[in-house]
C-alpha positions in Angstrom: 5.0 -85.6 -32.0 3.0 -82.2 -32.0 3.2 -79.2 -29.5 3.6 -77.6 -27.6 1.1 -75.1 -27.8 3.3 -72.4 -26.7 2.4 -68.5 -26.2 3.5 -66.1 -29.1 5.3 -64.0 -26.4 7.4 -66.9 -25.1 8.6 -67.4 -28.8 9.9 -64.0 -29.1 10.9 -62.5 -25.4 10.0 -64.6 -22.3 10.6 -68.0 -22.8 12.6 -68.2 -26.0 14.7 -71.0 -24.6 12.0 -73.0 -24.0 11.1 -72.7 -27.7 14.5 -73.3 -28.9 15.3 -76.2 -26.6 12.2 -78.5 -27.4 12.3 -78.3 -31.1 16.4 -79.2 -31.0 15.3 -82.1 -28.4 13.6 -83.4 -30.7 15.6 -83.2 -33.5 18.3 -84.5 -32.2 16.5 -87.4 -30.8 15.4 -88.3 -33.7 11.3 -87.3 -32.6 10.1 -86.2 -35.6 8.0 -83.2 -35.0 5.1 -83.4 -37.5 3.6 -80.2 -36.7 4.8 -76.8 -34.1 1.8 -75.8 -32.3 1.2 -72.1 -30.9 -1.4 -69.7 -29.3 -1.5 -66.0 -30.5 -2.8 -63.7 -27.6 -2.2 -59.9 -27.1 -1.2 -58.9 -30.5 -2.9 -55.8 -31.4 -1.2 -55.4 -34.5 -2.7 -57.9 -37.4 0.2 -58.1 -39.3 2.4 -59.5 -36.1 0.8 -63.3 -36.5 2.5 -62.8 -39.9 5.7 -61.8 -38.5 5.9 -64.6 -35.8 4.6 -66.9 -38.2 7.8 -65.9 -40.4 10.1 -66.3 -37.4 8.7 -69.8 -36.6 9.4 -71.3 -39.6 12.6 -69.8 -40.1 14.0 -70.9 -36.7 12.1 -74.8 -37.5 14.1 -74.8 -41.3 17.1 -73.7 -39.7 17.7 -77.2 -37.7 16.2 -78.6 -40.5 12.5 -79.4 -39.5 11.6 -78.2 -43.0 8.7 -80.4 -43.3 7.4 -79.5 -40.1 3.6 -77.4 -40.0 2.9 -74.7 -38.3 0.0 -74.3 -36.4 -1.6 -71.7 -34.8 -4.0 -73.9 -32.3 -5.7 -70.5 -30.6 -5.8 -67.4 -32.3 -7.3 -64.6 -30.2 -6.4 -61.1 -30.0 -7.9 -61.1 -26.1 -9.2 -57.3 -26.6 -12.5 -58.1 -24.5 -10.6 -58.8 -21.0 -11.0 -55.1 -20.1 -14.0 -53.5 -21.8 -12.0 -52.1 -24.7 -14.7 -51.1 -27.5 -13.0 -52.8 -30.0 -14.6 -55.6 -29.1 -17.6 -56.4 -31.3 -17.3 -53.5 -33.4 -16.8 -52.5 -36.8 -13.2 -51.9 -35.9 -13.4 -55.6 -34.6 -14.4 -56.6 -37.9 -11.5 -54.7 -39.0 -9.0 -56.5 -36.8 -10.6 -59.9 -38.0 -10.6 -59.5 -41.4 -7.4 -57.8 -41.6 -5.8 -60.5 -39.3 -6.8 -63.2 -42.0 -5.2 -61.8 -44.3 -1.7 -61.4 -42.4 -2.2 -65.1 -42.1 -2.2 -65.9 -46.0 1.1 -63.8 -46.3 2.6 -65.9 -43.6 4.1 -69.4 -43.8 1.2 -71.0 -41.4 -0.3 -74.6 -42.5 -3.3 -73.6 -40.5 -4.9 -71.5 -37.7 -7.7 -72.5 -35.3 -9.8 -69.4 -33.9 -10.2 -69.5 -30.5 -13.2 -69.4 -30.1 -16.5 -69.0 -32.1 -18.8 -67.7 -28.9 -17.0 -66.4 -25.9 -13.9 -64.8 -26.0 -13.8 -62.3 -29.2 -17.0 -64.3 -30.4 -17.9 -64.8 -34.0 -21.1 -65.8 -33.3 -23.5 -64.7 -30.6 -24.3 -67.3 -27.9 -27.8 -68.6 -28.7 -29.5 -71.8 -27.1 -31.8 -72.2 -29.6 -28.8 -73.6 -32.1 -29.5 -70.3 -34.1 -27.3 -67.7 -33.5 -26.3 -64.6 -35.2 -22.8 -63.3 -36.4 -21.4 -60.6 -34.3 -19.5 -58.1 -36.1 -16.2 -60.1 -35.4 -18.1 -62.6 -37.3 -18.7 -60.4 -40.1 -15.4 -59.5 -40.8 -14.3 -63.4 -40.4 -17.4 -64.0 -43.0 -15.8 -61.4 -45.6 -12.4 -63.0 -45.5 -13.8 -66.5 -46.3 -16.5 -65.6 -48.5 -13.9 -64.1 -50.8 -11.0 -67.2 -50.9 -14.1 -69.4 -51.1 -16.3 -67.6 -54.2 -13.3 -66.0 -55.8 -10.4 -69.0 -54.7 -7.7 -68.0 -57.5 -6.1 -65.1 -55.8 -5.2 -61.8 -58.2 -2.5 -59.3 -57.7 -2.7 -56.1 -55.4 -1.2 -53.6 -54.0 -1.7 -50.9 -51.3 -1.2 -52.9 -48.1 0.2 -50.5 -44.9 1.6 -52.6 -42.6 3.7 -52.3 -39.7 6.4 -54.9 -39.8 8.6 -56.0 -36.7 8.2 -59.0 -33.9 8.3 -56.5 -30.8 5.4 -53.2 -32.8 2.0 -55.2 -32.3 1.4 -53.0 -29.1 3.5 -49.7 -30.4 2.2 -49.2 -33.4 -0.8 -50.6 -34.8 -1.1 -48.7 -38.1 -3.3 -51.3 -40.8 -4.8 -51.0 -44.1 -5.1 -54.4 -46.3 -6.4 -55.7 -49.6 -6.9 -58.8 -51.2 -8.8 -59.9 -54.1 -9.2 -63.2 -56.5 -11.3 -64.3 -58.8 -13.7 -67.2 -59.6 -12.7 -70.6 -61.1 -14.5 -70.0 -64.6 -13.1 -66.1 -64.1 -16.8 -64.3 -64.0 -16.3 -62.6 -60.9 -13.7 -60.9 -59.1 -13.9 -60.3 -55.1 -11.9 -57.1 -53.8 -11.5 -56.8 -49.8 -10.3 -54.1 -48.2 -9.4 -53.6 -44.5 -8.9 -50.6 -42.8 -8.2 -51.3 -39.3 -6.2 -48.6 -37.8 -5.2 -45.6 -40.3 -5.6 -41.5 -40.4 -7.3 -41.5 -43.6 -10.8 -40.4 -44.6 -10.9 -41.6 -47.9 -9.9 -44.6 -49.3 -9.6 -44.8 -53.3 -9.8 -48.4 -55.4 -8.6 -48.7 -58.7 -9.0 -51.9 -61.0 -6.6 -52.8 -63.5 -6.5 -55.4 -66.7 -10.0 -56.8 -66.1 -10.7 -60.1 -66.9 -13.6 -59.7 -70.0 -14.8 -56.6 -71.6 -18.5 -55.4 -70.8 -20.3 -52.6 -70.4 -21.4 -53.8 -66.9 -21.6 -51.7 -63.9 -19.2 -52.7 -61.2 -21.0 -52.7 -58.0 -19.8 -51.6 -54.6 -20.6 -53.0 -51.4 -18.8 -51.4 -48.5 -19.5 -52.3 -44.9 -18.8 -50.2 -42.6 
């Protein structure tokens, strides 16, 4: 048994009981429930899929669906609907980038991105089978060039967050970091996400570096 492919706002506010009551039917009728399915729409704060995603498994390990995934089957934040300029922007890439990483804080088993052209499009929508990344695109690009050339992820710190199931539309204040480093350890990967903050300057400091050289450490900052 997998579903039910239920909104993110139904798990929290307006259908709660419908949440509730199909994971204890099955439960208690013995329907094993291999993996919770559920769609994350509207959410203009990145950090809330982390906070739902934190409420989902602890309401599924709390009747004891422990071994249960949880999987976020669309993931979208449906900025486009009404011409908002966030929408294929560097602030889009923002929101992208810094989303992804809100995920790998958050007890998901996976997230499928709904969807690569269309709706908040990775990729722009080309007939020839060629098309180019939008800027959405980009910012997903950064997030899985870094866990895929630098896999092994390293300490950091400096993440601004705003935490709390009902902020994603109050308050959408976001700066986020993540770095790792390569399987051998020649290479370190440093993102940095600054969706939504008042600063003008943004200052990164490295720490207990992996070899000694006299190498310049490069710099590449999109904007």
């Amino acid at each position: 048994v997998g579903g039910p492919s239920i909104l993110s706002g139904s798990i929290v506010s307006k259908r709660p009981d419908f949440f509730h009551d199909f994971i204890v039917f099955c439960h208690n009728n013995n329907a094993f429930l291999d993996f919770f399915s559920w769609h994350m729409y509207k959410q203009y704060n990145p950090w809330g899929v982390k906070e739902h995603g934190d409420y989902v498994r602890h309401v599924l390990d709390s009747i004891g669906l422990t071994s249960t995934k949880s999987y976020v089957t669309e993931m979208n934040i449906d900025l486009g609907q009404s011409g908002n300029p966030d929408i294929n922007s560097p602030k889009g890439a923002a929101y992208v980038s810094s989303a992804l990483m809100s995920i790998q804080e958050a007890p998901i088993d996976k997230i499928f991105w709904y969807r690569g052209e269309g709706i908040m499009n990775l990729l722009n929508n080309d007939s020839l089978g060629l098309p180019k990344y939008t800027w959405n695109g980009l910012g997903f690009k950064a997030v899985t060039t870094l866990t895929d050339e630098t896999p092994n992820r390293l300490s950091s710190s400096g993440n601004e967050v705003v935490a709390g199931l009902h902020m994603a539309n109050n308050d959408t204040t976001n700066v986020m970091i993540m770095a790792g480093k390569s399987a051998v350890g020649e290479q370190i990967d440093i993102l940095l996400s600054n969706y939504n903050s008042t600063y003008s300057q943004l200052d990164v400091t490295l720490q207990d570096l992996l070899w000694n050289s006299t190498d310049n450490v490069q710099l590449t900052v999109n904007t």
